[in-house]
C-alpha positions as CSV (number, residue, x, y, z in Angstrom):
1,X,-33.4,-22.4,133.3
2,X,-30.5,-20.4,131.7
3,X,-27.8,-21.7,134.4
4,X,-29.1,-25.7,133.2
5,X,-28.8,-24.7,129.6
6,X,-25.0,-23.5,130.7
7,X,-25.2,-26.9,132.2
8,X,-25.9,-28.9,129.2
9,X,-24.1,-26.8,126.7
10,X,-20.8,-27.0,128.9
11,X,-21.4,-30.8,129.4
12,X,-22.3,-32.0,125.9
13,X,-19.5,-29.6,124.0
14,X,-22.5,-27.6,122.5
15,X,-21.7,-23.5,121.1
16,X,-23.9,-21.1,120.1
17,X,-23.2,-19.9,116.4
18,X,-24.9,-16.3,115.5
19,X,-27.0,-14.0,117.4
20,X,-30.8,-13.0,117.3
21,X,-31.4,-10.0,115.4
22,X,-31.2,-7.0,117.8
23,X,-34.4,-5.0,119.0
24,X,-36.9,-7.8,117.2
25,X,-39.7,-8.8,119.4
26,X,-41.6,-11.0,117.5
27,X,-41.5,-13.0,115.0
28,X,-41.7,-17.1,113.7
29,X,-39.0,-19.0,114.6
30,X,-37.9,-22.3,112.3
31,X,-36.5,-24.7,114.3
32,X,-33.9,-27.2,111.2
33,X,-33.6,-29.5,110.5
34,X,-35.7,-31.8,112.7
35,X,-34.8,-35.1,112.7
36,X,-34.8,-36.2,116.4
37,X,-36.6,-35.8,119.8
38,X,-33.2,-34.4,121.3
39,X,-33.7,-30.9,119.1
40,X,-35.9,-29.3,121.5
41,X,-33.6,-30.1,124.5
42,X,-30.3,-28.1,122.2
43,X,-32.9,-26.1,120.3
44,X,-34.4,-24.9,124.3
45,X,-30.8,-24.6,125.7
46,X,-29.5,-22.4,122.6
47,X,-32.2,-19.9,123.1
48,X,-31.8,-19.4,126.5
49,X,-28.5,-18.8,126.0
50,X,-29.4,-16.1,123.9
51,X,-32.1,-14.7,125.5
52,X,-34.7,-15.3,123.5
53,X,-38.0,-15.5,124.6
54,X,-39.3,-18.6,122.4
55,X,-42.2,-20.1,122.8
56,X,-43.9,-23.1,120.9
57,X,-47.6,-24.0,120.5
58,X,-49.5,-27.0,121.8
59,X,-53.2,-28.4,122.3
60,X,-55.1,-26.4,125.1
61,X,-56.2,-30.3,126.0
62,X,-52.5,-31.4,127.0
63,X,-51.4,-28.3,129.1
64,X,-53.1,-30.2,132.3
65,X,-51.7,-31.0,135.6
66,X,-47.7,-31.8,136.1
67,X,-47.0,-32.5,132.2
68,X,-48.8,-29.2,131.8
69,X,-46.8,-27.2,134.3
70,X,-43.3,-28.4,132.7
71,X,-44.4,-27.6,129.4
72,X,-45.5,-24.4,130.0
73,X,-42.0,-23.4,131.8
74,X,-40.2,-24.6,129.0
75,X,-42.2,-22.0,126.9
76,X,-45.3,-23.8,125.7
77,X,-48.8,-22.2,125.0
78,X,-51.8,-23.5,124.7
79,X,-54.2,-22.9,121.5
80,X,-58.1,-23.2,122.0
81,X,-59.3,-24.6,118.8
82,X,-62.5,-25.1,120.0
83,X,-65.5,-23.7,118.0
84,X,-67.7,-20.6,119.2
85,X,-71.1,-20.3,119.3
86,X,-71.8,-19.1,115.5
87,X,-68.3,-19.5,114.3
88,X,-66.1,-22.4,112.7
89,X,-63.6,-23.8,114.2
90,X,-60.1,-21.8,114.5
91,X,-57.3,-23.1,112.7
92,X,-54.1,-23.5,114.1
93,X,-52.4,-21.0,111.5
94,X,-55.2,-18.9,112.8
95,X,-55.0,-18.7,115.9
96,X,-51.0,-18.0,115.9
97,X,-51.5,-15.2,113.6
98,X,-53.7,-13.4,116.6
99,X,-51.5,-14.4,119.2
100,X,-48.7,-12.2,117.1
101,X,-51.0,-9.9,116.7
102,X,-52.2,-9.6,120.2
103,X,-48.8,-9.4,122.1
104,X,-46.0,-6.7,122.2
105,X,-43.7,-9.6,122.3
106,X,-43.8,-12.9,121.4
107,X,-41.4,-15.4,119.1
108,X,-42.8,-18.6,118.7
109,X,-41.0,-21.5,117.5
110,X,-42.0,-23.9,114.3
111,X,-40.5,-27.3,113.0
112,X,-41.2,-26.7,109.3
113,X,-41.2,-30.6,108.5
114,X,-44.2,-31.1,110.8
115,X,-41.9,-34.9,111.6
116,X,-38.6,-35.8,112.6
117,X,-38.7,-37.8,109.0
118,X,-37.4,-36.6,106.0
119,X,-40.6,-34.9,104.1
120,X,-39.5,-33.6,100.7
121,X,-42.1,-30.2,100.7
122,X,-42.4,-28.2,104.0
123,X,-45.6,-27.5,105.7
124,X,-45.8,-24.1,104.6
125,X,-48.1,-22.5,108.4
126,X,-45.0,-20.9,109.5
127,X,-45.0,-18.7,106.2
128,X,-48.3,-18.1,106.5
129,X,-48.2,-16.8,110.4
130,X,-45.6,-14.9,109.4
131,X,-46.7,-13.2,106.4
132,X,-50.6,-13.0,108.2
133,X,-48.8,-11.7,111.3
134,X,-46.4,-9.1,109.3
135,X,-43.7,-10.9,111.2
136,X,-40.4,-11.9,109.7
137,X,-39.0,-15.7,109.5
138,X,-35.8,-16.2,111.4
139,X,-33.6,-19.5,110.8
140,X,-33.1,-21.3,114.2
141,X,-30.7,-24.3,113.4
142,X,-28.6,-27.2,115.1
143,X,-25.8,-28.8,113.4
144,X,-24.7,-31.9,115.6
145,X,-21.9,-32.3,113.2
146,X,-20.6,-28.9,114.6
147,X,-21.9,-29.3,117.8
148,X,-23.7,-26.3,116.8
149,X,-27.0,-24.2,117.8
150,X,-28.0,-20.6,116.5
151,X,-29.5,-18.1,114.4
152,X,-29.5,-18.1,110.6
153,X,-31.0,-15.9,108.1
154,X,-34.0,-13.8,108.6
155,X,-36.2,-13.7,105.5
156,X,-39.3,-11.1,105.2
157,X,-41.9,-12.7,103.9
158,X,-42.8,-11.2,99.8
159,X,-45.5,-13.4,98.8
160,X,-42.8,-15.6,96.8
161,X,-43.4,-18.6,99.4
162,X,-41.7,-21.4,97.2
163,X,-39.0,-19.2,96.4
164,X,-38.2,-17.8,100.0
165,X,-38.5,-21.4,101.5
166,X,-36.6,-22.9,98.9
167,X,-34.1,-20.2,100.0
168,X,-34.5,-21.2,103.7
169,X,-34.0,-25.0,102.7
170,X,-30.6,-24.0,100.6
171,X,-29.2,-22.8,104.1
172,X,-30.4,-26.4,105.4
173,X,-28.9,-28.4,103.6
174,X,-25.5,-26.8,104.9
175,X,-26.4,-28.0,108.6
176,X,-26.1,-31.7,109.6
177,X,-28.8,-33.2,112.3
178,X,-28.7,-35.7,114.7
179,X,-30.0,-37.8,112.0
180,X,-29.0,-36.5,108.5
181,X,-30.4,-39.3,106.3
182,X,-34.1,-37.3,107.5
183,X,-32.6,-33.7,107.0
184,X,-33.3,-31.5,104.5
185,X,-32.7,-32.7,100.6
């Protein structure tokens, strides 16, 4: 997978901009801005480049058969929402908290828009996982402008959500997306 991301990178003109913080083994990784399908193919490439071992989270009911296989080698796992006997069900901020928690390694990527739209106010899960998980934030980004993928600041999360995401979105707004009309405002 790394020598197709060389591929891609060498083809399209792409560079890698930062590096990920060294020695840090898990964490939640923001994925901005997200404003088209083509992100996770740069947003993929630029990690593998780095070595990072991201991985993003999808329904337990879609990791079937050939779809299933690809996703999972291009880092997807599965969440099993499904309710226990006795229990409610498990949310999905949940769930990724326990994952963290459960695994000596594990960096999972999150689009904090939830949509390739413009959204004025974040969906603020990724905080949560992080802060629930005692994991730190880092900044993935892509600046098609730039022809540029990497790794921005990492913010600890305090319990000053709106203040640290606001900070998070300041950085944003300095990157362009494939669609900048639905980037971050």
């Amino acid at each position: 997978m790394k020598l197709l991301a060389r591929f891609i990178f060498w083809i399209t003109g792409w560079k890698i901009s930062g590096q990920w913080p060294e020695g840090l083994k898990k964490a939640v990784l923001i994925a901005i801005p997200h404003t088209s399908n083509w992100d996770l193919l740069y947003a993929r490439s630029a990690f593998y480049l780095m070595d990072v071992p991201v991985r993003f989270t999808i329904k337990k009911e879609v990791m079937v058969g050939p779809l299933g296989w690809l996703i999972k080698a291009l880092g997807g796992i599965s969440i099993d929402r499904n309710r226990r006997p006795g229990r409610r069900k498990q949310t999905y901020t949940e769930a990724m908290i326990q994952m963290l928690k459960d695994r000596e390694e594990l960096v999972i990527m999150v689009t904090p828009e939830g949509t390739r739209k413009y959204v004025p106010r974040w969906k603020s899960g990724f905080y949560h996982i992080a802060q629930g998980a005692g994991v730190p934030v880092v900044v993935g980004f892509l600046d098609y402008k730039r022809k540029l993928a990497g790794i921005g600041p990492v913010i600890v999360p305090n319990g000053q959500m709106d203040e640290q995401i606001d900070e998070m979105k300041a950085f944003g707004r300095t990157i362009t997306g494939k669609h900048p009309e639905q980037g971050i405002r």
